[in-house]
N, C-alpha and C positions, 0 to 999 in steps of 0.2 A: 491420623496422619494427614498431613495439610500437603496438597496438591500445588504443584505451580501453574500458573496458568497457562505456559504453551503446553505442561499437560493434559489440562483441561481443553484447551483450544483441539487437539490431538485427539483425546479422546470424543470428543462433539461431532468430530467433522465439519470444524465450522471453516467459512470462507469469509474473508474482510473486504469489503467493499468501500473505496477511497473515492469520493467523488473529488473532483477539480477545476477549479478554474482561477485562473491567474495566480496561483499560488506559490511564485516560484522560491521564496522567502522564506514558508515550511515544511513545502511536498519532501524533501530529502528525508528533513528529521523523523516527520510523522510514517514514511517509509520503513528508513529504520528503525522508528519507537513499534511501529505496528509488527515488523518482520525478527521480533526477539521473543514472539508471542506464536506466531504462526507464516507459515511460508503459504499459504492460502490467500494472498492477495491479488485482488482486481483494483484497477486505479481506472477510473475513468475520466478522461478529459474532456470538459464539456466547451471545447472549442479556443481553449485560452490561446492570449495575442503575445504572451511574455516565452520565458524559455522553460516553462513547464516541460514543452514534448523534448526538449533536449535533456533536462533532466531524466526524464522517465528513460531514455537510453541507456541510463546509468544501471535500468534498475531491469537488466532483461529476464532476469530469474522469476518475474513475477508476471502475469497477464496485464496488457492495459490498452483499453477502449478509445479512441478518440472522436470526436467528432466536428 
């Protein structure tokens, strides 16, 4: 029997870690491609100048870092 992988993800207990900077062109999708896999996501902002941090308010169900 073939597993899907937010089962796997699920079963792991794994956690996604999103680093970022200036990404505001992907960060959504790559949010949403990452969060159909697992709700264990960290996103960390390594200081971007664009609308990265307003993005990420979109995305409160998940932890995210800024710096």
């Amino acid at each position: 029997m073939e597993q899907h992988s937010s089962e796997i993800f699920r079963n792991k207990k794994v956690c996604v870690i999103i680093p970022t900077f200036n990404n505001e062109g992907t960060l959504a999708k790559v949010i949403e491609d990452v969060s159909k896999h697992t709700n264990q996501i960290i996103v960390v902002n390594d200081g971007s100048t664009d609308s990265t941090a307003d993005i990420l308010k979109n995305f409160n169900q998940f932890d995210s870092i800024s710096y």
